[in-house]
mmCIF file as Biopython writes it, N, C-alpha, C and O atoms, coordinates in Angstrom:
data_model
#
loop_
_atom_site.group_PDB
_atom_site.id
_atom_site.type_symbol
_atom_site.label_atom_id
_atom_site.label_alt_id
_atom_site.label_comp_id
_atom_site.label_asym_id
_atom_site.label_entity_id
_atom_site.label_seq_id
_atom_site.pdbx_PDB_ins_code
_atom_site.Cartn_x
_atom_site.Cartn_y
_atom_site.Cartn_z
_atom_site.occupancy
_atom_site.B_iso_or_equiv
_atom_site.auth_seq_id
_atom_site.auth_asym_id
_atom_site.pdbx_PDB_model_num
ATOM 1   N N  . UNK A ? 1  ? -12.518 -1.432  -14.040 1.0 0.0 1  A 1 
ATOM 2   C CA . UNK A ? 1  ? -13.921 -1.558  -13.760 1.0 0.0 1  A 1 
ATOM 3   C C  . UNK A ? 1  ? -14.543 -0.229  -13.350 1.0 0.0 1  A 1 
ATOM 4   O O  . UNK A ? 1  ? -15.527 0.051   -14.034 1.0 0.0 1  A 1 
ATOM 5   N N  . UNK A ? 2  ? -14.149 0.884   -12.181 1.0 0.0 2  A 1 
ATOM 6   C CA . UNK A ? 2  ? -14.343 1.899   -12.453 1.0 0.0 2  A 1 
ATOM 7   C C  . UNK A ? 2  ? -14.140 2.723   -13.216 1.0 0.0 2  A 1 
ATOM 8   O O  . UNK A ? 2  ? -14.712 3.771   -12.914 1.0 0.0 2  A 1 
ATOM 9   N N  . UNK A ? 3  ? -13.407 2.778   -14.365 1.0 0.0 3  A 1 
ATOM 10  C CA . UNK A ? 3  ? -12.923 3.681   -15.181 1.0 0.0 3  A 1 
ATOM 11  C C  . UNK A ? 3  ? -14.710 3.395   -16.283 1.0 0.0 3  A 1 
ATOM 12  O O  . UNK A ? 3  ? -15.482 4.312   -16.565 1.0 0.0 3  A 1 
ATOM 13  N N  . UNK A ? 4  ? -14.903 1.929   -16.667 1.0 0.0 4  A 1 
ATOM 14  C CA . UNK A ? 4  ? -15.814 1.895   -17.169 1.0 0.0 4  A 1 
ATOM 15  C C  . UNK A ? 4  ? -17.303 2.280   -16.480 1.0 0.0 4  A 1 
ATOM 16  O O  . UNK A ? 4  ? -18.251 2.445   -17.248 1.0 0.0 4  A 1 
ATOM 17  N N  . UNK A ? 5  ? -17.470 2.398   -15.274 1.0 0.0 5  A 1 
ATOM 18  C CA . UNK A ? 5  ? -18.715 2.498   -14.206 1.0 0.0 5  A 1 
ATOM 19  C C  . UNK A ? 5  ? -18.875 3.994   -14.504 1.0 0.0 5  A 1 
ATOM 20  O O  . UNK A ? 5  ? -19.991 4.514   -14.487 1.0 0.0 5  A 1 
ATOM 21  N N  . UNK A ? 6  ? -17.809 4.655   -14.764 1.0 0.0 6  A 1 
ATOM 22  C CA . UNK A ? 6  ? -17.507 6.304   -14.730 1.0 0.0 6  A 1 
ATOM 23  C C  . UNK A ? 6  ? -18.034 6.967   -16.210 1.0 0.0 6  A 1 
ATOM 24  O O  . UNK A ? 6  ? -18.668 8.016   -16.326 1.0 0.0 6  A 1 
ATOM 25  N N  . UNK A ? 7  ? -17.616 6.103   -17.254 1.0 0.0 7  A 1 
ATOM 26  C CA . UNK A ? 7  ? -17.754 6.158   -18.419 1.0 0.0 7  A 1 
ATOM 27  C C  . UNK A ? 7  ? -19.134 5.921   -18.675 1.0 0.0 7  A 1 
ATOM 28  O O  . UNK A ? 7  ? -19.763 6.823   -19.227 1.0 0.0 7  A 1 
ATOM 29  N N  . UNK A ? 8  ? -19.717 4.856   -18.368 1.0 0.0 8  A 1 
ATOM 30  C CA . UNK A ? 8  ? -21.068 4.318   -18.603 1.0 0.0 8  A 1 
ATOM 31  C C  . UNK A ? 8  ? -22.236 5.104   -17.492 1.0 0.0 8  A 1 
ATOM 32  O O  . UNK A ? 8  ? -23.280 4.510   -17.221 1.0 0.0 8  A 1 
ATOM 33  N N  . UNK A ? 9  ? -21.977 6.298   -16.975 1.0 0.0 9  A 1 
ATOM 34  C CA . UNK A ? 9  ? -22.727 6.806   -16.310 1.0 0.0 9  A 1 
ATOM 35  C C  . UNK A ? 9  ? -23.507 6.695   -15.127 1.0 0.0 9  A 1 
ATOM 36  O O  . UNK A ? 9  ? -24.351 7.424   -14.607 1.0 0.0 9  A 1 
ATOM 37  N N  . UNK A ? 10 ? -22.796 5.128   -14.712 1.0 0.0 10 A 1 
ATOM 38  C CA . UNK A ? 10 ? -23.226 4.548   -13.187 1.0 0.0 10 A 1 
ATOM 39  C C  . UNK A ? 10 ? -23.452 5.436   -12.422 1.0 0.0 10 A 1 
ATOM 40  O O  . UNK A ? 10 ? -22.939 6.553   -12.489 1.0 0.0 10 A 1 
ATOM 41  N N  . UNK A ? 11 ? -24.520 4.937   -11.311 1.0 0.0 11 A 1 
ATOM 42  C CA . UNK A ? 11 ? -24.776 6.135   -10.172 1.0 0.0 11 A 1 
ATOM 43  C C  . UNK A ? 11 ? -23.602 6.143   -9.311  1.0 0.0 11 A 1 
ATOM 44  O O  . UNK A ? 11 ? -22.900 5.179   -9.004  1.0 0.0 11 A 1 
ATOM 45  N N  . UNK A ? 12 ? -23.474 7.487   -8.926  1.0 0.0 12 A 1 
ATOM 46  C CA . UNK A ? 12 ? -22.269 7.644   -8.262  1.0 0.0 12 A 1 
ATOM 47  C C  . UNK A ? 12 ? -22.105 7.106   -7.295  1.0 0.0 12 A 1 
ATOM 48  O O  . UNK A ? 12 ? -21.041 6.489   -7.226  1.0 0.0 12 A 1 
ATOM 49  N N  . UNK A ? 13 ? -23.136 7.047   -5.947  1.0 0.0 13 A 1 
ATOM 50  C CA . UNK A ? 13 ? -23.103 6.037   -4.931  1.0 0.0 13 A 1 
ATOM 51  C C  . UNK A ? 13 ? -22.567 4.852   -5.109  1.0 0.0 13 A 1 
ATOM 52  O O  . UNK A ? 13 ? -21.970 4.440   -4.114  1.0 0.0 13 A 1 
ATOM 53  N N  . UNK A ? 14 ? -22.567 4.038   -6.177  1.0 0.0 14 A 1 
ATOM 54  C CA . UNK A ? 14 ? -22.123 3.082   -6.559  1.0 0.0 14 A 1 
ATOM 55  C C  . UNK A ? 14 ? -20.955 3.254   -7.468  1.0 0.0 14 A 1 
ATOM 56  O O  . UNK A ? 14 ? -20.785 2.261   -8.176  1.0 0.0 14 A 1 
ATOM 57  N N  . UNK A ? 15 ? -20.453 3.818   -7.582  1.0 0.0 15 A 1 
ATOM 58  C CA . UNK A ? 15 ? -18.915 4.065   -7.911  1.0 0.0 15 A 1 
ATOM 59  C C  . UNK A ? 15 ? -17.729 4.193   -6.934  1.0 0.0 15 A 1 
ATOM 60  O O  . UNK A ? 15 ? -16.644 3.614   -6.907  1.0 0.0 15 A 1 
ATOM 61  N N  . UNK A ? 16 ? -18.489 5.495   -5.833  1.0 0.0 16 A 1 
ATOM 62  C CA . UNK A ? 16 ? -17.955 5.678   -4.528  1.0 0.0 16 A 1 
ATOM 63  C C  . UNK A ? 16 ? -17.564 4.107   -3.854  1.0 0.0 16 A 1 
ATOM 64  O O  . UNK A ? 16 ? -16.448 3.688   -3.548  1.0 0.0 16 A 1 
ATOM 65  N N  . UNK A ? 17 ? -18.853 3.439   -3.748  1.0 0.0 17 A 1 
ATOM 66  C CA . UNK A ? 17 ? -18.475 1.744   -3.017  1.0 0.0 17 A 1 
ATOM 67  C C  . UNK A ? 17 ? -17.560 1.212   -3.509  1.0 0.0 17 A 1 
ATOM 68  O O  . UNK A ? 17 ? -16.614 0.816   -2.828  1.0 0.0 17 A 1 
ATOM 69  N N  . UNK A ? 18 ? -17.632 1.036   -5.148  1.0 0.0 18 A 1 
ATOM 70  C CA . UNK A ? 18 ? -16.602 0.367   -6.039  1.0 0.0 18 A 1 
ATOM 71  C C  . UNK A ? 18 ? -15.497 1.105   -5.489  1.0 0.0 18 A 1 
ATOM 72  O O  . UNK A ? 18 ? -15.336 0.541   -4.407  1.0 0.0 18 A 1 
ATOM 73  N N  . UNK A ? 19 ? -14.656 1.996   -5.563  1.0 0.0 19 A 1 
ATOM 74  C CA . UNK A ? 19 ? -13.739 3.279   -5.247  1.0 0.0 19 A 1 
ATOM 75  C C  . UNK A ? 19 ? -13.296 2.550   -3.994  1.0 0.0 19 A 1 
ATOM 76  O O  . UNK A ? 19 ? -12.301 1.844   -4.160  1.0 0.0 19 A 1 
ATOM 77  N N  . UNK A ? 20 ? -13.745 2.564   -2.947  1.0 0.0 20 A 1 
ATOM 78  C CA . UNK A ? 20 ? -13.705 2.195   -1.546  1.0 0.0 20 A 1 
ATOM 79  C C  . UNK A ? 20 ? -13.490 0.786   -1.437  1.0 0.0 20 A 1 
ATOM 80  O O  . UNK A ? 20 ? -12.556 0.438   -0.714  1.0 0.0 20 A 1 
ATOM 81  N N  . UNK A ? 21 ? -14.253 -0.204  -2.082  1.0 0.0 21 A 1 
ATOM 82  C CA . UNK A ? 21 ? -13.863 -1.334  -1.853  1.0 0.0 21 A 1 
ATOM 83  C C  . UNK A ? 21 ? -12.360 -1.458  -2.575  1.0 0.0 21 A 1 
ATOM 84  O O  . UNK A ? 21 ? -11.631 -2.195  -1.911  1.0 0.0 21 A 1 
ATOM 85  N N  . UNK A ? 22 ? -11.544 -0.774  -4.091  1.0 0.0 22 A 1 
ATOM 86  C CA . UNK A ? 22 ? -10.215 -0.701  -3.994  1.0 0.0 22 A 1 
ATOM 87  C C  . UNK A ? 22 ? -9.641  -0.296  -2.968  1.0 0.0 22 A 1 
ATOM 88  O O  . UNK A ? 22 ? -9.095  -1.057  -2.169  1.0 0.0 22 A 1 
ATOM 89  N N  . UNK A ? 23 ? -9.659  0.226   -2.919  1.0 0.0 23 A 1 
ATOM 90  C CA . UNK A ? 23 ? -9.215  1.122   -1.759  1.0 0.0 23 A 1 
ATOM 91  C C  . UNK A ? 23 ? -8.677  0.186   -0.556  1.0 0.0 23 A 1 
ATOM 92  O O  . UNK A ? 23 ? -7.635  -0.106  0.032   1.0 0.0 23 A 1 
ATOM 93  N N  . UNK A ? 24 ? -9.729  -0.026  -0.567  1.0 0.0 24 A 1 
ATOM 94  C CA . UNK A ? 24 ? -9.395  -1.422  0.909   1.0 0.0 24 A 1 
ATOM 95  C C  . UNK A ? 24 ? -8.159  -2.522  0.314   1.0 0.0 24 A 1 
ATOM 96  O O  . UNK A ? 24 ? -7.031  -2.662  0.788   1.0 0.0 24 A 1 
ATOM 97  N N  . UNK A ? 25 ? -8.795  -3.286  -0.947  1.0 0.0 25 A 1 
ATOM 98  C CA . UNK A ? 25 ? -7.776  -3.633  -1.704  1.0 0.0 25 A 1 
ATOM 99  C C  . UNK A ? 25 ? -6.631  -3.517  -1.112  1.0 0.0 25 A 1 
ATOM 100 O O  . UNK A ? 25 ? -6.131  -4.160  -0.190  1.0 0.0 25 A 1 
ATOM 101 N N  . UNK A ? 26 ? -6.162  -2.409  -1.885  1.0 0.0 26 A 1 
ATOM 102 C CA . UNK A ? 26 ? -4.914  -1.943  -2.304  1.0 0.0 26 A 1 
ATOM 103 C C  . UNK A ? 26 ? -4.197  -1.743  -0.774  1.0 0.0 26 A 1 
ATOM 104 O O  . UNK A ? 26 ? -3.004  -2.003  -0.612  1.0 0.0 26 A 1 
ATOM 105 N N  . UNK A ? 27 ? -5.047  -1.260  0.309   1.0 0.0 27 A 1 
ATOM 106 C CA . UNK A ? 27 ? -4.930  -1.358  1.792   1.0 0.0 27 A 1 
ATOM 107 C C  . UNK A ? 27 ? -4.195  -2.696  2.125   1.0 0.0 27 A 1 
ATOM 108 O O  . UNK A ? 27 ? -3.019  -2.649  2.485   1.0 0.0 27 A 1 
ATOM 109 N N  . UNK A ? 28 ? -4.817  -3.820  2.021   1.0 0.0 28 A 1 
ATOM 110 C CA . UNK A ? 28 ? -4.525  -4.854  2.678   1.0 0.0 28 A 1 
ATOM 111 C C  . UNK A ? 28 ? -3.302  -5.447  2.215   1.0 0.0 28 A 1 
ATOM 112 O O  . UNK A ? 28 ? -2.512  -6.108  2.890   1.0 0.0 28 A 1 
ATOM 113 N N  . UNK A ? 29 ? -3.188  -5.022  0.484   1.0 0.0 29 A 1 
ATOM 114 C CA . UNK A ? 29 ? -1.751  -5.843  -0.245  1.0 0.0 29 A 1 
ATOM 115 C C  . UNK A ? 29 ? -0.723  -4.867  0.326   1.0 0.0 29 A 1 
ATOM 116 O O  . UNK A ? 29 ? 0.374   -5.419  0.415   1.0 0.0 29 A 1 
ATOM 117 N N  . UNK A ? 30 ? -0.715  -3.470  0.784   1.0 0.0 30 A 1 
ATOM 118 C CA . UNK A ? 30 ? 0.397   -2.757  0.978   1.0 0.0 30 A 1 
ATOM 119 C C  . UNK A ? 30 ? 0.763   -3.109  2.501   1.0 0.0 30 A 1 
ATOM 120 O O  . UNK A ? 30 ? 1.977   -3.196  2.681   1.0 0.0 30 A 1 
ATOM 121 N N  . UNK A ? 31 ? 0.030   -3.311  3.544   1.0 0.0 31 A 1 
ATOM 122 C CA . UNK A ? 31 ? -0.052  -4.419  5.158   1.0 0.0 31 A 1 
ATOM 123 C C  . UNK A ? 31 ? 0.689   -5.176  4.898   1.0 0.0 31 A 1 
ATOM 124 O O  . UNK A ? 31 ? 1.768   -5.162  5.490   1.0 0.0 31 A 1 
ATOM 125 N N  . UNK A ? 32 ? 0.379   -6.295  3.761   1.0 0.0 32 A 1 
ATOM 126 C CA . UNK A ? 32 ? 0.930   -7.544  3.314   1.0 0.0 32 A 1 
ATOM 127 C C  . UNK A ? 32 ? 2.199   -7.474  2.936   1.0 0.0 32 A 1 
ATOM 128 O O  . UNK A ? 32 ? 3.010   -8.290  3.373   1.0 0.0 32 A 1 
ATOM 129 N N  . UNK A ? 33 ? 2.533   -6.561  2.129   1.0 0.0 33 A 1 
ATOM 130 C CA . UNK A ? 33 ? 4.098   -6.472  1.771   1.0 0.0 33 A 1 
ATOM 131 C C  . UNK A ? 33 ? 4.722   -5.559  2.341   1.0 0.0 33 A 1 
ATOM 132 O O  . UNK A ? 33 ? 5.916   -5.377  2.105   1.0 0.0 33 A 1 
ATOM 133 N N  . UNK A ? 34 ? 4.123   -4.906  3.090   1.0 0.0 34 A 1 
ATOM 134 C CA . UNK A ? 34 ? 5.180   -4.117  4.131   1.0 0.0 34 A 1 
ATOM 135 C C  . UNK A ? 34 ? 5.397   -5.241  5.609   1.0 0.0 34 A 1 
ATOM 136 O O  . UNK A ? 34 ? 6.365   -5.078  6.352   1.0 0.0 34 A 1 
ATOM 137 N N  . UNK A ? 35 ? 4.437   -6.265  5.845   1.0 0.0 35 A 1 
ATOM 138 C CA . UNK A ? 35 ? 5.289   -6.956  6.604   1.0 0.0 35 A 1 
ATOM 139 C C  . UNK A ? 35 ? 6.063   -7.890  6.078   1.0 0.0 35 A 1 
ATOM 140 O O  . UNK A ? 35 ? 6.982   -8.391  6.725   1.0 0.0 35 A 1 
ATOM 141 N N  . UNK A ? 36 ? 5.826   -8.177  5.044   1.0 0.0 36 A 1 
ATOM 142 C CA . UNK A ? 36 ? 7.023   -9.424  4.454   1.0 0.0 36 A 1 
ATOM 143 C C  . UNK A ? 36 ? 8.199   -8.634  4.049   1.0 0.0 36 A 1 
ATOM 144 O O  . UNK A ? 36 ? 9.261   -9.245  4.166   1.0 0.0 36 A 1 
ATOM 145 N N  . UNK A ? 37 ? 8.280   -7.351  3.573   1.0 0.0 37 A 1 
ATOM 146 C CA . UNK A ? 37 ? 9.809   -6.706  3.320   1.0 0.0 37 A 1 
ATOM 147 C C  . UNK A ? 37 ? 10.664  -6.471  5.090   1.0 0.0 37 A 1 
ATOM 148 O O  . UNK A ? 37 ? 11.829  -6.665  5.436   1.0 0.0 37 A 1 
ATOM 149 N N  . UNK A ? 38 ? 9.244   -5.905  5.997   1.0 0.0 38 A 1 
ATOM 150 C CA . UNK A ? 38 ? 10.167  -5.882  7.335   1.0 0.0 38 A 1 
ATOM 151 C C  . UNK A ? 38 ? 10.593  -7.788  8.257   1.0 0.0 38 A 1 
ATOM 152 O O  . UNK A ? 38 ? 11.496  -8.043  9.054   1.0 0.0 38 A 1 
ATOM 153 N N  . UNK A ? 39 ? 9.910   -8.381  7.895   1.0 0.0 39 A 1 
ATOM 154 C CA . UNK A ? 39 ? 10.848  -10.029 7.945   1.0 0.0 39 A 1 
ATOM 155 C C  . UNK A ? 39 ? 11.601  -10.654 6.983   1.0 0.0 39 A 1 
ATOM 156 O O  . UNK A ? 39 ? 11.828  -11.859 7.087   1.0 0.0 39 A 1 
ATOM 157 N N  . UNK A ? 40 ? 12.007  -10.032 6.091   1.0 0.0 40 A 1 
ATOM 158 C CA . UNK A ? 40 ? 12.918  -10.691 5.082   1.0 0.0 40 A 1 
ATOM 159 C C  . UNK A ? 40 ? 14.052  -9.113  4.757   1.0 0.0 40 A 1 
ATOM 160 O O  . UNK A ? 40 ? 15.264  -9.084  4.973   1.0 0.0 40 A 1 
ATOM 161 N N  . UNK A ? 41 ? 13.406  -8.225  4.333   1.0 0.0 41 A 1 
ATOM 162 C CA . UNK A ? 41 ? 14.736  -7.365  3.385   1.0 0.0 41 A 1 
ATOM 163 C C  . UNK A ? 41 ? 15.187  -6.982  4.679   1.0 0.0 41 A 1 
ATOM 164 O O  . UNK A ? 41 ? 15.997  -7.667  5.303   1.0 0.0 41 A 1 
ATOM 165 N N  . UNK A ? 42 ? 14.596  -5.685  5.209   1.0 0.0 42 A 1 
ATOM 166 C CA . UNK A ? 42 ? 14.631  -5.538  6.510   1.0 0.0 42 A 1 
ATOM 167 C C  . UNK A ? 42 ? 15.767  -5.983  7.575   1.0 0.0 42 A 1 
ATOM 168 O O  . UNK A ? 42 ? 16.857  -5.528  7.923   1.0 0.0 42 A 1 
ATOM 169 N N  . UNK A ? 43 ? 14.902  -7.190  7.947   1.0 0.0 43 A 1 
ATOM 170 C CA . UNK A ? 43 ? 15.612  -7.722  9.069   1.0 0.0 43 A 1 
ATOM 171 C C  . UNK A ? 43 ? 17.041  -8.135  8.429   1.0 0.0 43 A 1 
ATOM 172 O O  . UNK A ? 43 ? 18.087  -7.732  8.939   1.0 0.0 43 A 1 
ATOM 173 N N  . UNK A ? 44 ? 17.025  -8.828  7.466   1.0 0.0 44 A 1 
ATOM 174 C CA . UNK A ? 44 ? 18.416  -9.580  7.001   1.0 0.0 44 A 1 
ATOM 175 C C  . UNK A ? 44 ? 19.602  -8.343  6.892   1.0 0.0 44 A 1 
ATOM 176 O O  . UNK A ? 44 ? 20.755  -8.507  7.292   1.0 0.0 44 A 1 
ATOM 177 N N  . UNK A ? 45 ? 19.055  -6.975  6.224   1.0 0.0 45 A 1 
ATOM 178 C CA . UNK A ? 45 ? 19.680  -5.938  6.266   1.0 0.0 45 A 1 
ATOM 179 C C  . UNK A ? 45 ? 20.024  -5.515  7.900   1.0 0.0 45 A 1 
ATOM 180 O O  . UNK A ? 45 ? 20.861  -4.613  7.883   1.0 0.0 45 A 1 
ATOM 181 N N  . UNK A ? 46 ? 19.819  -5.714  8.651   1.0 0.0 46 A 1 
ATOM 182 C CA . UNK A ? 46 ? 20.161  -5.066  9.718   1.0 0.0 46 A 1 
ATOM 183 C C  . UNK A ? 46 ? 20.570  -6.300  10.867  1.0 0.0 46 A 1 
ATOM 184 O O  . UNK A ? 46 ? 20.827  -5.925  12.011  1.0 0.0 46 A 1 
ATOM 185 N N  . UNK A ? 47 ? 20.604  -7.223  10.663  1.0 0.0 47 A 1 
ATOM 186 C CA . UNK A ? 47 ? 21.524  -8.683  10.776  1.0 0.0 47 A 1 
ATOM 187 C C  . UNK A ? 47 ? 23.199  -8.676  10.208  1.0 0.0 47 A 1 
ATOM 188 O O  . UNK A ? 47 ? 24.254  -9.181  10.591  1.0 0.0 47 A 1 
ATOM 189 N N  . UNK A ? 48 ? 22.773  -7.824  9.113   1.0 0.0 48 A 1 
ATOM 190 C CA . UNK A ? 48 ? 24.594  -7.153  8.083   1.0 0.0 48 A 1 
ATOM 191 C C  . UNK A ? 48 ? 24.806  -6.144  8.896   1.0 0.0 48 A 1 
ATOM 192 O O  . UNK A ? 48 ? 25.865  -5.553  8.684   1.0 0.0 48 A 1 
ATOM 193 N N  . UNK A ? 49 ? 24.211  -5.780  9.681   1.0 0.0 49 A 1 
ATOM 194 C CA . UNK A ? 49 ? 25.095  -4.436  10.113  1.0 0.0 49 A 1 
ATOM 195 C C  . UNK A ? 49 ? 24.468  -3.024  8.991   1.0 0.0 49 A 1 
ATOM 196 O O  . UNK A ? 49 ? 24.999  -1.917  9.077   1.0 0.0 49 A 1 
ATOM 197 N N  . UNK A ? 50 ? 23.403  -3.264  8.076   1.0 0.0 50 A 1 
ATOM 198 C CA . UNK A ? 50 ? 22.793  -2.260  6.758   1.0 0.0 50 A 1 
ATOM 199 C C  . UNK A ? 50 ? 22.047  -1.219  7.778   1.0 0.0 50 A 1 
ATOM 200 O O  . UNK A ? 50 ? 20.906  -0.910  7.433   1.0 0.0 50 A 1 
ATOM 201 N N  . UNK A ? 51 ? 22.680  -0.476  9.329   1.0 0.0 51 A 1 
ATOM 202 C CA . UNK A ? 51 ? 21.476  -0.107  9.440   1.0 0.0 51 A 1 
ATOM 203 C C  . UNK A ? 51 ? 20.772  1.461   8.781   1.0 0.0 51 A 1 
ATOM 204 O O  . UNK A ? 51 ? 19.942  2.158   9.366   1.0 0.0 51 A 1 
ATOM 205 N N  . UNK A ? 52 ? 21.350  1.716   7.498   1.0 0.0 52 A 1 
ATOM 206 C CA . UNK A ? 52 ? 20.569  2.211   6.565   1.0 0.0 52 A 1 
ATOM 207 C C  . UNK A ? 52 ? 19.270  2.029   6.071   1.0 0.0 52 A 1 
ATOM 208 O O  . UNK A ? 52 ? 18.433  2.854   5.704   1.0 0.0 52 A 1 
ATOM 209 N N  . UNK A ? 53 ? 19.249  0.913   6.121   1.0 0.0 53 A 1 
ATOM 210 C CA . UNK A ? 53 ? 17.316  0.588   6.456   1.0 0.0 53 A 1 
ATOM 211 C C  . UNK A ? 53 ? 16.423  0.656   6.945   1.0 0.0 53 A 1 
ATOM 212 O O  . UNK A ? 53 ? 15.321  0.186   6.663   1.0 0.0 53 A 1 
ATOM 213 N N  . UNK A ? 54 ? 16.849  1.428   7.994   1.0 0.0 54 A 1 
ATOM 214 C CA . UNK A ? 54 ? 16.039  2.062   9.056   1.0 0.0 54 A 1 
ATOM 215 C C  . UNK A ? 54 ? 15.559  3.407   8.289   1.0 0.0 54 A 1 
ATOM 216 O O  . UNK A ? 54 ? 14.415  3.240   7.865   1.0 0.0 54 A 1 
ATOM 217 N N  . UNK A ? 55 ? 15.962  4.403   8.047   1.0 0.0 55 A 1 
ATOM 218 C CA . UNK A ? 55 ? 16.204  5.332   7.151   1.0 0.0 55 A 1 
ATOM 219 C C  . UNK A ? 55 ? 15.038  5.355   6.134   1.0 0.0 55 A 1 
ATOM 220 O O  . UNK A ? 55 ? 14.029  6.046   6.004   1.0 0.0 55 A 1 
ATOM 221 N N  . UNK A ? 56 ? 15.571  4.349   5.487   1.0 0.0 56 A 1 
ATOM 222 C CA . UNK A ? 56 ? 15.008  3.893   4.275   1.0 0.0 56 A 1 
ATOM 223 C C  . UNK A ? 56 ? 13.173  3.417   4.595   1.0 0.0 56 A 1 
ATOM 224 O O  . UNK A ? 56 ? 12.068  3.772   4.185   1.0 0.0 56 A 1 
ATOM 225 N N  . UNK A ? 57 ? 13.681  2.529   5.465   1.0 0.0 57 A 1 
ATOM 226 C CA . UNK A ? 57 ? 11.851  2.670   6.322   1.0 0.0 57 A 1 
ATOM 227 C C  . UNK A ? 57 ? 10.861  3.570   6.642   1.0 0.0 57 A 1 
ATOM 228 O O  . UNK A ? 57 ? 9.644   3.585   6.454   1.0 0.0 57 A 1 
ATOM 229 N N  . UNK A ? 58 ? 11.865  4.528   7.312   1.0 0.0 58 A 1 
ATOM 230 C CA . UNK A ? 58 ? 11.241  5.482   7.914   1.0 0.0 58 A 1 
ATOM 231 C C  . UNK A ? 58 ? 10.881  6.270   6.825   1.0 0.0 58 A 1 
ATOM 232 O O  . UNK A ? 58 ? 9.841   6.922   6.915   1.0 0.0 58 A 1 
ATOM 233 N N  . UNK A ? 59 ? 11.485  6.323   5.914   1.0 0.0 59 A 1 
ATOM 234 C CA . UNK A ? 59 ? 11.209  7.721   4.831   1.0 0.0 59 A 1 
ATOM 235 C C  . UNK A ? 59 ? 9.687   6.731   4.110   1.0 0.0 59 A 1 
ATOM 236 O O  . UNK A ? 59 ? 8.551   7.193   3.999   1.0 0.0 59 A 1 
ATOM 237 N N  . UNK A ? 60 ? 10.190  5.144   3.666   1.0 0.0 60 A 1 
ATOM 238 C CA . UNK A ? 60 ? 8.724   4.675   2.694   1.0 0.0 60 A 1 
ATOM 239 C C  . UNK A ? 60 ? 7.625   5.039   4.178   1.0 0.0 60 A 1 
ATOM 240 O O  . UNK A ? 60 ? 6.626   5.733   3.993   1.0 0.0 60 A 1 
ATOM 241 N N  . UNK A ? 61 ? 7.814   4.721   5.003   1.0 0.0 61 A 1 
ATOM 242 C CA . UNK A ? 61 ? 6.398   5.046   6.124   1.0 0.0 61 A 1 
ATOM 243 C C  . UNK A ? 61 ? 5.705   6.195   5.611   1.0 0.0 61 A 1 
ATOM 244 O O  . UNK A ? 61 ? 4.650   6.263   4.982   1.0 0.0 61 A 1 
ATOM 245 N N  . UNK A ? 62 ? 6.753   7.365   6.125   1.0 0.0 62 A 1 
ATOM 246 C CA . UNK A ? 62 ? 6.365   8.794   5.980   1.0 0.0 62 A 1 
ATOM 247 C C  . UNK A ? 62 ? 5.285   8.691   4.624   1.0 0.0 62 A 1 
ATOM 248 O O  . UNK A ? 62 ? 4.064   8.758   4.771   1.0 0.0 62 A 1 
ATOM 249 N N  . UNK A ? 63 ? 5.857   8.544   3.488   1.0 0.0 63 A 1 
ATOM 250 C CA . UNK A ? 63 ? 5.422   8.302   2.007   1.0 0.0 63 A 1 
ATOM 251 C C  . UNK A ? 63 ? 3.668   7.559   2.059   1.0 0.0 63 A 1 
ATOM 252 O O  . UNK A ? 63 ? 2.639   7.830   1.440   1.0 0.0 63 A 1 
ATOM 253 N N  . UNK A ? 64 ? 3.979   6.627   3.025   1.0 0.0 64 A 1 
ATOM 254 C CA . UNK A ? 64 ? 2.957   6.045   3.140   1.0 0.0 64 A 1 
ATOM 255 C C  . UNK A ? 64 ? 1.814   6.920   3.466   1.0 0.0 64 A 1 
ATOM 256 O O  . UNK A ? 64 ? 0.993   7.393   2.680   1.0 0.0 64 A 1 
ATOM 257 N N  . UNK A ? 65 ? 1.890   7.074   4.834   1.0 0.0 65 A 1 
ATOM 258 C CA . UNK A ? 65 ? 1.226   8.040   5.390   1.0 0.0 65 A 1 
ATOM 259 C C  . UNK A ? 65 ? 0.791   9.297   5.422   1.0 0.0 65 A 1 
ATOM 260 O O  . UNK A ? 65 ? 0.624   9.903   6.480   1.0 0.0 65 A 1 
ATOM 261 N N  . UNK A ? 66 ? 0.516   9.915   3.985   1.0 0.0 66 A 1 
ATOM 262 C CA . UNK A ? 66 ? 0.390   11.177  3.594   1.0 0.0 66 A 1 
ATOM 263 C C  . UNK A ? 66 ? -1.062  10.870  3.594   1.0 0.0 66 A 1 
ATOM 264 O O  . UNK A ? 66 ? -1.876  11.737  3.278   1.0 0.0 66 A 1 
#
């Protein structure tokens, strides 16, 4: 939808919103599945004794947070 808003010469103000409201999007599904991997992969991994997942956390965070 933005790729076409961009193409079709939409005002930019209104691309920016479009832009931002993904944005948020994509915000809330990555919340969403970063708490369901830390109550399911996560935890079950470190219930085994995996505590390599900690690691592994810490590095997707970092990733995250650029």
């Amino acid at each position: 939808g933005i790729r076409s808003m961009v193409e079709n010469g939409a005002y930019c103000p209104d691309i920016l919103v479009q832009s931002a409201a993904a944005n948020a999007a994509l915000n809330a599904f990555n919340k969403e599945l970063l708490a369901s991997h830390l109550r399911s992969c996560v935890a079950n991994d470190i219930r085994e004794g995996h505590d390599e997942v900690i690691d592994e956390l810490v590095a997707t965070l970092q990733k995250l947070m650029k």
